[in-house]
N, C-alpha and C positions, 0 to 999 in steps of 0.2 A: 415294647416301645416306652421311650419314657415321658416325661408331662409336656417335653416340648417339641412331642411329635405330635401334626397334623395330616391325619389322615383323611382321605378322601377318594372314595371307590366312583370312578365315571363307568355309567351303562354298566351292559350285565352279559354281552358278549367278547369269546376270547381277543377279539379283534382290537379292541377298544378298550378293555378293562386297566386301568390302571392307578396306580397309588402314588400321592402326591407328600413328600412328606418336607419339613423346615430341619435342614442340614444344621449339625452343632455337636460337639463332643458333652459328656454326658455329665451335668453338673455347671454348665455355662446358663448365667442368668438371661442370656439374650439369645436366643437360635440365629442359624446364618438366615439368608437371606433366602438363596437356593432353595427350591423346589425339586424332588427327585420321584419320576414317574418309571414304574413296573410295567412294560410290556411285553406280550409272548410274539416272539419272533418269527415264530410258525403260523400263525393265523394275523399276526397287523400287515397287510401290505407295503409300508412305509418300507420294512427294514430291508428287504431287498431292492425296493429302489435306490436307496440309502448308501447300502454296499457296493449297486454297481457303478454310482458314480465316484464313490470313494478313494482316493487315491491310494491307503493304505489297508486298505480291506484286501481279505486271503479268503482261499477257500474254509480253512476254519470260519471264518463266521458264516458262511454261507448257508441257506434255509434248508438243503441237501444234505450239507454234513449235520448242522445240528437235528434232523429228522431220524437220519441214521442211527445216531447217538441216542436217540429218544425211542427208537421202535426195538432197538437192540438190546440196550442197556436200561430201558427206564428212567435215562436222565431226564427231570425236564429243565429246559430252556428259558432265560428269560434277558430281559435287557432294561437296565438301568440306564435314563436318558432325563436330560435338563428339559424336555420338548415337550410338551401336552399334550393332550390325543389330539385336537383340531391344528397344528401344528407340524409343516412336516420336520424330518429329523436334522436337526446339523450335530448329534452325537452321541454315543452311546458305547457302552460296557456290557457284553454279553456271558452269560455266566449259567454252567448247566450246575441243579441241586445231586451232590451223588451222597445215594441214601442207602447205605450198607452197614448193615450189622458186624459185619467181619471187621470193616476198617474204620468206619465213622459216616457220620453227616458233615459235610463239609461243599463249601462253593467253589469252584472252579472254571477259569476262561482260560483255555476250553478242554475238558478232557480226552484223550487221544488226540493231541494235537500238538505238533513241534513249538505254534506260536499261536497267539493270537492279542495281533496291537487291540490296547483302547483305542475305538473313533472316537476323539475329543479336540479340542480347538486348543485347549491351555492345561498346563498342569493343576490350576484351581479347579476347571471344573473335575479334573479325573479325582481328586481329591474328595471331593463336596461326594461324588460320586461313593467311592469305596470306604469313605467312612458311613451312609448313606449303609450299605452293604456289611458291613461291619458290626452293623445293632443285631445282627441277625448271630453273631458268633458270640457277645457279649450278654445276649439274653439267651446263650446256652442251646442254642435251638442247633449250631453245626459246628464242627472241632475249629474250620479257620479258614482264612479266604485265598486262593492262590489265583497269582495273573503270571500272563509269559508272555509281557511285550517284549518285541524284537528290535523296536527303537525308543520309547519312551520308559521312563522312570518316575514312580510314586514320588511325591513331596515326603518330608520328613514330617510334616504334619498329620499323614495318611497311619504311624504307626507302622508302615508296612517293612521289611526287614526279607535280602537278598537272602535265600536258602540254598539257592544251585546254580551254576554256570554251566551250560552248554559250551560247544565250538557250531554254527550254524554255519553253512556252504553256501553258495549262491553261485551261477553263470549264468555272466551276461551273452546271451544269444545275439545279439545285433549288429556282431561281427558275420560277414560272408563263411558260407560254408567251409572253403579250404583254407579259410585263416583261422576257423574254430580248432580244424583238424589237427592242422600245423603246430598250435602251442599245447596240444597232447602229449604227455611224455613218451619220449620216442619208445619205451621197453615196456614200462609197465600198463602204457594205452595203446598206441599205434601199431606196435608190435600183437598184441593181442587180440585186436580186430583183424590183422591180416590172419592171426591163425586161425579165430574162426571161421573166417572167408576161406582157408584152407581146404580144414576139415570141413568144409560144405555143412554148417550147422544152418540148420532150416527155423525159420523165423515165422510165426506166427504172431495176431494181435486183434485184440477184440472184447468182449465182456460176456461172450457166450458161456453157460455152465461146463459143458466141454473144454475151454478154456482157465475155467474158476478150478476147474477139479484137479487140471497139469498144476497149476500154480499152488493149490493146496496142499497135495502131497508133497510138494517139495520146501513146501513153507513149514509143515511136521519136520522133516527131517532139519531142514535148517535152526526153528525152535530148540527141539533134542539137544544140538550138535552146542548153544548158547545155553543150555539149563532154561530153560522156559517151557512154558505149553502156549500152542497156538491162541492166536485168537479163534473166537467162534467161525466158523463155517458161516452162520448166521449174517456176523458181521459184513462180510463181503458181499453176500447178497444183498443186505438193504443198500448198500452204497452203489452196487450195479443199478438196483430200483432206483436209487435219489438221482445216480448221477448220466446215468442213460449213457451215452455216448461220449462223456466228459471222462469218463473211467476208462482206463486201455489194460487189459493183462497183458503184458509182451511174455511170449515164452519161445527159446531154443530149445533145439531137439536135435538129436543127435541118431540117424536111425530108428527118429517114430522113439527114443528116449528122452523124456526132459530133462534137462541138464540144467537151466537155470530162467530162472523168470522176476520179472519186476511189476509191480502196478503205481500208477501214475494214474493222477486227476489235473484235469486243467480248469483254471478261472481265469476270466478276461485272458492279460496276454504272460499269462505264467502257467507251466507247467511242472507240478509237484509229482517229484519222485517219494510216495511215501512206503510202499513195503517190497523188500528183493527178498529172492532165497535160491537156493542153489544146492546142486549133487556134488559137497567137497572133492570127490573120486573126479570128478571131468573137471577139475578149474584149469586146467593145464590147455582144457578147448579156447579158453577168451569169451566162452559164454555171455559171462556180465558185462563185460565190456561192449561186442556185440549188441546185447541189448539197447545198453545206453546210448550207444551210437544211433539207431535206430529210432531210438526215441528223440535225442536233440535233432535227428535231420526231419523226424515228424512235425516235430513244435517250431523249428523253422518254417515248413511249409505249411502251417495254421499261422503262419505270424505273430508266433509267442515271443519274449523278449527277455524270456528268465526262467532260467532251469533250477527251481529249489530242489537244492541235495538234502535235505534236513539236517535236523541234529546231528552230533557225536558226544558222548564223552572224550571229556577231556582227555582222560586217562588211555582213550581207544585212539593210539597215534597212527594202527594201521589204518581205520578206517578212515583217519582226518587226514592222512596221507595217499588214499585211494582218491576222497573230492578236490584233491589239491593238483594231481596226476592229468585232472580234466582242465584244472584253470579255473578252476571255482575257488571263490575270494572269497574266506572265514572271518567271521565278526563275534564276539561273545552273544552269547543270548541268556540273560538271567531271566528266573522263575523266581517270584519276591512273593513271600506269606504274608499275613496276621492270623495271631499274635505270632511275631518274630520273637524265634527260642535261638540264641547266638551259642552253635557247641552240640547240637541236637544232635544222637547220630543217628542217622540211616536205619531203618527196623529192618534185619537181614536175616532172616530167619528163615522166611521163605526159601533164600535162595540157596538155604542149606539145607532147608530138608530136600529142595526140587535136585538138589547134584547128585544127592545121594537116591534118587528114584529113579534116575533120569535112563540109566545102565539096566535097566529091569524092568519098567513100564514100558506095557504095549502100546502100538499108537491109538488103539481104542480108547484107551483109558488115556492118554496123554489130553485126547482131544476132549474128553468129558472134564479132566480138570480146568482145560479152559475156558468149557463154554459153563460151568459152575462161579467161576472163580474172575473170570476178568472184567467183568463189572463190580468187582468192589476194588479196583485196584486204577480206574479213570483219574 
């Protein structure tokens, strides 16, 4: 910290502990004015109230995902807020510490997550905020700070600097069932659900381990097929624990064979499509398609009002052509650093030793790279 921070620790439980400091870039004779208080999102009550009234709150910030992320990974959790412990919240910036010798110390809102908006009223306070956050990277303590709102943008005063652009999907549900249907592409959706209604592919849905185990094995093979290794096995079990009933595995099967499976989380009235995998040999069934039909006429009948498709690379026109196929309406989504490096490239080194392992590592060993290895890469 420097001379013109004021610090101040209230109480001594996690509930309530927080740090109050006078916002200002480093070298200013005068500090702002702004107060900025530290608290754990996991034990203060406030922040899920917080969230569920919030208009722009996702399941990323939710106390589920960031537990998951904390019992899996070791991240911990915290949330920078203008609000006081006695105080309740009108806003706040969530941000897990990942502290990996392989990759760096570095903050992040939120890792393993397509988005996660700042709750904030104005661009000054998100400001006040992530300079506030900021001291932590300039006293060398973490490599650099990364946010992924989905609609707002750092001030030019924040130092912060655009590093990547998504394409992000969205469907609006709140059209009737057979007019969601109807604006499906007739060949590459419509057509494809009737074939797996065909083939009589059998549908299953749930969060049972029986369920988690179809969905895994075909999640190895689908990783493989991308150059990648799985996530942990681990991983999906603490998010079945967080998220109870709010998690669905869907899986087709074809003869007591899985062929292709999705998991979905829902909060309030949206329904997050966030990991599919599939047996490439049966895509000719409509499998995924199947699936995701099933899952929009589900969230229909919960009264959800918004099917997040996630991210895509840019670059991945099949797949931005797959969310488009449904009627899902794509918006940029940037991921903005500090310190902004403009020309940085990519460190891809990984992705060339993993192509070159990929053809000759068993799935035992695929799976032990993962659950080694992806938590330094949140």
């Amino acid at each position: 910290m420097n001379s013109a921070t004021d610090t101040a620790l209230k109480a001594s439980s996690p509930a309530t502990l927080a740090q109050s400091v006078n916002t200002g870039n480093a070298g200013n004779a005068e500090p702002r004015a702004t107060r900025v208080y530290e608290i754990n999102p996991l034990y203060d009550s406030r922040w899920e109230a917080f969230i569920d009234n919030h208009p722009r709150s996702s399941v990323f910030h939710s106390a589920k995902w960031l537990k998951a992320l904390e019992t899996t990974y070791g991240y911990d959790p915290f949330v920078v807020t203008t609000c006081p412990p006695d105080a309740a919240l009108t806003d706040g910036v969530v941000f897990c510490k990942v502290k990996s010798w392989l990759s760096g110390w570095r903050l992040v809102s939120m890792p393993f997550s397509d988005h996660c908006e700042p709750l904030v009223n104005n661009s000054n306070i998100l400001d006040d905020l992530l300079l506030y956050v900021q001291r932590q990277v300039n006293g060398g303590e973490f490599k650099y700070v990364e946010i992924r709102p989905i609609s707002s943008e750092p001030g030019s005063k924040s130092g912060m600097g655009r590093s990547i652009v998504y394409s992000f999907h969205s469907l609006d549900l709140r059209k009737r069932e057979q007019e969601l249907f109807h604006k499906f592409h007739k060949d590459c959706v419509q057509r494809k659900i009737r074939r797996a209604e065909r083939e009589k592919l059998h549908y299953e849905e749930g969060n049972s381990e029986f369920l988690l185990q179809k969905f895994y094995k075909l999640l190895v093979i689908t990783r493989r097929r991308q150059f990648l290794p799985p996530q942990p096995l681990s991983w999906f079990r603490r998010l079945i624990d967080a998220f109870g009933e709010d998690l669905q595995i869907r899986v087709a099967t074809k003869d007591d064979l899985p062929v292709a499976s999705i998991l979905t989380l829902s909060h309030k009235k949206s329904i997050v499509y966030k990991y599919g995998c599939s047996d490439a040999r049966f895509h000719r069934w409509g499998g995924m398609a199947f699936l995701f039909w099933n899952a929009i006429q589900a969230a229909k009948d919960k009264g959800c009002e918004q099917f997040e498709m996630g991210r895509s690379d840019k670059g991945n026109l099949g797949l931005i052509s797959f969310k488009e196929h449904w009627g899902a309406i794509g918006t940029d989504l940037s991921y903005w650093k500090y310190p902004h490096k403009p020309g940085a490239a990519a460190d891809g080194w990984h992705k060339n030793v993993l192509q070159r392992l990929m053809p000759v590592i068993p799935d035992s060993a695929l799976r032990t790279v993962g659950r080694l290895f992806y938590k330094h890469i949140g």
